[in-house]
C-alpha positions as CSV (number, residue, x, y, z in Angstrom):
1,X,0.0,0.0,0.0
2,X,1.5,3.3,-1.3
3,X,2.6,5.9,1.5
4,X,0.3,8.9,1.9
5,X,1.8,12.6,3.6
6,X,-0.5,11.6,6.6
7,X,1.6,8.5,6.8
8,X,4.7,9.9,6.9
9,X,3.4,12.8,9.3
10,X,2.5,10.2,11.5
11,X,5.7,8.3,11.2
12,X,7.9,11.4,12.0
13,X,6.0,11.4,15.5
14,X,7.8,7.9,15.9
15,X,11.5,7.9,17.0
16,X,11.8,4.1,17.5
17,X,11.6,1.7,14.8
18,X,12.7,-1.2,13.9
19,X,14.6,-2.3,10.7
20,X,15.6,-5.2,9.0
21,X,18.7,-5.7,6.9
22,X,20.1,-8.6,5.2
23,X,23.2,-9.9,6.2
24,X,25.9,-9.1,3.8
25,X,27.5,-12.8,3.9
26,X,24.1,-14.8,5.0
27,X,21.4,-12.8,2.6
28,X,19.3,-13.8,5.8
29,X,17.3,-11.1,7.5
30,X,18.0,-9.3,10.4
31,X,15.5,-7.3,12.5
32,X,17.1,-4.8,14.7
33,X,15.1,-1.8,17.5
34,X,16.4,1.6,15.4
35,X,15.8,5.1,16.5
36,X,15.3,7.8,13.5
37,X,14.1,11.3,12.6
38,X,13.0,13.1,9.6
39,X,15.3,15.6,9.2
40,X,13.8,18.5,6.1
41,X,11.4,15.8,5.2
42,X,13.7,13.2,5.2
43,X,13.8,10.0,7.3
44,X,17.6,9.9,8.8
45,X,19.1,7.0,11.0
46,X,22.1,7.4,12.7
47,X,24.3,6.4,15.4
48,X,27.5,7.0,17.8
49,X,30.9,6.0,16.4
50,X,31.8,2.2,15.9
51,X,31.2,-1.0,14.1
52,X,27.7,-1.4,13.5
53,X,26.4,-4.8,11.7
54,X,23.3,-2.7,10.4
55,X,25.7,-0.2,8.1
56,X,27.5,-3.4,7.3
57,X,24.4,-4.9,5.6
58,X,23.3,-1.5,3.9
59,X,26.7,-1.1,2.2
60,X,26.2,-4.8,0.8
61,X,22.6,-4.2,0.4
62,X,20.7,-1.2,0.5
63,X,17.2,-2.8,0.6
64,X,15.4,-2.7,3.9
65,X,12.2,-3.2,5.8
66,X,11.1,-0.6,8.0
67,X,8.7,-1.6,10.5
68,X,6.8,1.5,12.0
69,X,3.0,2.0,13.1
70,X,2.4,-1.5,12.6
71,X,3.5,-1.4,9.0
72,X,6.6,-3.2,7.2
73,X,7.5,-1.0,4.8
74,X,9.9,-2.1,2.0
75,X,12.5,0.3,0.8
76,X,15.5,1.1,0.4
77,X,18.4,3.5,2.1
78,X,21.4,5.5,1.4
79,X,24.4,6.1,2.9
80,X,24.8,10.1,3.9
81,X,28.6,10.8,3.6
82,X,28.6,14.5,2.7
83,X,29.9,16.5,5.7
84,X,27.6,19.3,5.4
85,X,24.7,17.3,5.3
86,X,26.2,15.1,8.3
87,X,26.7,18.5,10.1
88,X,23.1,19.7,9.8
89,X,22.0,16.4,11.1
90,X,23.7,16.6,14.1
91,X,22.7,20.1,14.5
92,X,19.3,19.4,15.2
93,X,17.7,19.4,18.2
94,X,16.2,15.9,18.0
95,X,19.6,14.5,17.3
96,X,21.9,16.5,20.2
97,X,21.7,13.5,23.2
98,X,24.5,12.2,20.2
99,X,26.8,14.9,20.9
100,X,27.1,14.0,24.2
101,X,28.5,10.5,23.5
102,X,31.1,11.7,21.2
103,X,32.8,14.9,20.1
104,X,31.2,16.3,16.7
105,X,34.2,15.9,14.8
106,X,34.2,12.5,15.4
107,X,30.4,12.5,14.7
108,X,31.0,13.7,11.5
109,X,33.6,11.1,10.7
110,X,32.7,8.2,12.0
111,X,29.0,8.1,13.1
112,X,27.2,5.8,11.2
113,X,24.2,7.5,9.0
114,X,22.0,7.2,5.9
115,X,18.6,8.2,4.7
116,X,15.7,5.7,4.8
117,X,13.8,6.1,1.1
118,X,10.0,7.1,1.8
119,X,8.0,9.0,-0.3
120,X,4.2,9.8,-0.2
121,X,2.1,8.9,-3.3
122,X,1.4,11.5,-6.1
């Protein structure tokens, strides 16, 4: 069932998800708890600094299932690498409790991030 803005309204108003991945060597699924935030309309999930098994499956495989409002949504995600963009991420409000895990210059380099694919239906 398409998306409609109502949907996605909705789902903004939710900062914990889940998502599932497929694992990069076993192609098997993998359902992990997830928080996110739409960021200028767009749905972002990050992270603090580290080895994450999540980004390891996105790089292999960028197709995902996001499970949110007692939908499973399938889609697909991108990895944000642009600093700027990284910058205003972290800049907002809903995302600071990450700059007190780690300084913002190692945010910026190391966090974990990409942008979940939603869009409304025309």
């Amino acid at each position: 069932m398409p998306l409609s803005s109502a949907d996605l309204e909705r789902f903004a108003g939710i900062r914990t998800i889940d998502l599932t991945t497929y694992g990069r060597k076993s192609g098997q699924p993998r359902r992990i708890e997830i928080w996110w935030f739409r960021i200028n309309g767009q749905f972002i999930i990050t992270g603090t600094p580290g080895r994450r098994d999540w980004l390891a499956n996105v790089r292999a495989n960028p197709s995902v299932i996001v499970h949110v409002d007692g939908r499973d949504i399938e889609t697909t995600v991108s990895l944000i690498e642009d600093r700027d963009r990284r910058l205003e991420v972290f800049n907002e409000p809903n995302t600071r409790w990450y700059s007190t895990q780690a300084q913002l210059d190692r945010l910026l380099d190391e966090a974990p991030m990409i942008e979940v694919h939603l869009s409304p239906r025309v």
